[in-house]
C-alpha positions as CSV (number, residue, x, y, z in Angstrom):
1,X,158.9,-6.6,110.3
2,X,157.8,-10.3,109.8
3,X,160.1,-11.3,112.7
4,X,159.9,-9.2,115.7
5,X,157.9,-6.6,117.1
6,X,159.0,-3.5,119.4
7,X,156.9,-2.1,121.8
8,X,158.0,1.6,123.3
9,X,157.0,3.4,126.7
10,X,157.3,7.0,125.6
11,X,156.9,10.0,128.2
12,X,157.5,14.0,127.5
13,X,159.2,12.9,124.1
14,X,161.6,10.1,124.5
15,X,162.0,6.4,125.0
16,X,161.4,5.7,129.0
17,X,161.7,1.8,127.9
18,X,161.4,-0.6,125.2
19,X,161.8,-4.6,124.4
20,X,162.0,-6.3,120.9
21,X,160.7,-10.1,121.3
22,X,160.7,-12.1,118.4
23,X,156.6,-12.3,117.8
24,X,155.3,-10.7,114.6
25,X,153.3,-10.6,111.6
26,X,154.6,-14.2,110.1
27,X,153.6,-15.8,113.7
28,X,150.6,-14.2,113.7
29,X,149.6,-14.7,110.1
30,X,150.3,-18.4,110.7
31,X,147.7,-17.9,113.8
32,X,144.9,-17.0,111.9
33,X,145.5,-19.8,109.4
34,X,145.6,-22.7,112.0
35,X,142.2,-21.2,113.7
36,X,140.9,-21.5,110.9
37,X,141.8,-25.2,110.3
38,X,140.7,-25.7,113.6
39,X,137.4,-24.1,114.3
40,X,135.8,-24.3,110.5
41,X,137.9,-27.0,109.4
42,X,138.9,-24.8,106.2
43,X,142.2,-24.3,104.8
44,X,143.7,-20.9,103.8
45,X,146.7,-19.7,102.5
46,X,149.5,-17.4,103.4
47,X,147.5,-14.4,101.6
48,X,144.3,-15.2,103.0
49,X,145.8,-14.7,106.0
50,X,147.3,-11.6,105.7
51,X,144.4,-10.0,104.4
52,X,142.6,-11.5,107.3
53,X,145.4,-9.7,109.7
54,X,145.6,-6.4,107.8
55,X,141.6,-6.1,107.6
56,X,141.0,-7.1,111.2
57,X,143.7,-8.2,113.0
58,X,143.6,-7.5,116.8
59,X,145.8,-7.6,120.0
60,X,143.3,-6.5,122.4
61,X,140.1,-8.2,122.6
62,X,137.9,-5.5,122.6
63,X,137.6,-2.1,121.0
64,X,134.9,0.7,120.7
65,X,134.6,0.4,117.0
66,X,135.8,-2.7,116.2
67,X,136.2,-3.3,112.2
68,X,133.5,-5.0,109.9
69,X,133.6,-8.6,110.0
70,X,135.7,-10.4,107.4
71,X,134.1,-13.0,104.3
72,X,136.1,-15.2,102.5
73,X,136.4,-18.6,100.7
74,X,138.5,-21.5,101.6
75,X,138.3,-24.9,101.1
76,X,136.8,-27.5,103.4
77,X,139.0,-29.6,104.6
78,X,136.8,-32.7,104.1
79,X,135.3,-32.0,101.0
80,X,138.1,-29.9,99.1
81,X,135.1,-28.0,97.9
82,X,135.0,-24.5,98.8
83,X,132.9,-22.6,101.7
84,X,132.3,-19.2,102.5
85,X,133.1,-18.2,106.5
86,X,132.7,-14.6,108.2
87,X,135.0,-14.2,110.3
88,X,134.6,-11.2,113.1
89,X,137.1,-9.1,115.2
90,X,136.8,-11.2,118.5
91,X,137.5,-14.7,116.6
92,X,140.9,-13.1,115.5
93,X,141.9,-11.6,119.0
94,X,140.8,-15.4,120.3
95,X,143.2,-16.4,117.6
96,X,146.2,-14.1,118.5
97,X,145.9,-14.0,122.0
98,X,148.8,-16.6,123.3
99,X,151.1,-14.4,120.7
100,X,150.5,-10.9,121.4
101,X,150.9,-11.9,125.6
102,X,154.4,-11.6,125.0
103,X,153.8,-7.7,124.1
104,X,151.1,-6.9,126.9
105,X,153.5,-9.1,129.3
106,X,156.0,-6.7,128.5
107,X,154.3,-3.3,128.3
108,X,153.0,-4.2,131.9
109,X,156.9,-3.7,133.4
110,X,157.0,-0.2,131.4
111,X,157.1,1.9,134.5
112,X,154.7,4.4,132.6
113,X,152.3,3.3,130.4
114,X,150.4,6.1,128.9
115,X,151.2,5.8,125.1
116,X,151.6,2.2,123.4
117,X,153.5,1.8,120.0
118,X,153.7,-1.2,117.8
């Protein structure tokens, strides 16, 4: 949900172990906004954001195929006129990298880690 996130070690079928921290999509959607305030000085809202997250959201910082970068409009902070910005999958894995540690931190104490699920 919104609020938390569960991550599972699962071996031959069944849970071996799993942890629930309280990091998830709101925290994470609230990321990607203040990045963006910070390194293009634009503002975007809540639903910017989210499509931001669902269209290339990322909690490892590099893939094979990573996803096609992201354009949209927000407004400059000190013009209040808008501006276009591409946004690409590293930026957001920059940008959500303090709060997905919590989920590597613990999938590294899984005692056998073949199979992640968020």
């Amino acid at each position: 949900g919104g609020g938390s996130s569960e991550i599972a070690c699962i071996s031959l079928g069944g849970i071996v172990c799993s942890k629930r921290i309280n990091v998830a999509g709101d925290v994470f959607t609230n990321d990607i906004q203040n990045y963006v305030r910070q390194q293009y000085e634009i503002r975007i809202g809540e639903r910017t954001a989210e499509n931001i997250k669902c269209a290339i959201g990322a909690a490892v910082p590099e893939l094979e195929n990573e996803p096609e970068d992201f354009v949209f409009t927000g407004s400059n902070m000190r013009t209040n006129m808008p501006h276009e910005v591409k946004l690409n999958y590293s930026e957001i894995a920059y940008a959500l990298d303090k709060s997905t540690t919590p989920l590597w931190r613990c999938w590294s104490l899984c005692p056998l880690s073949s199979t992640l699920m968020l």
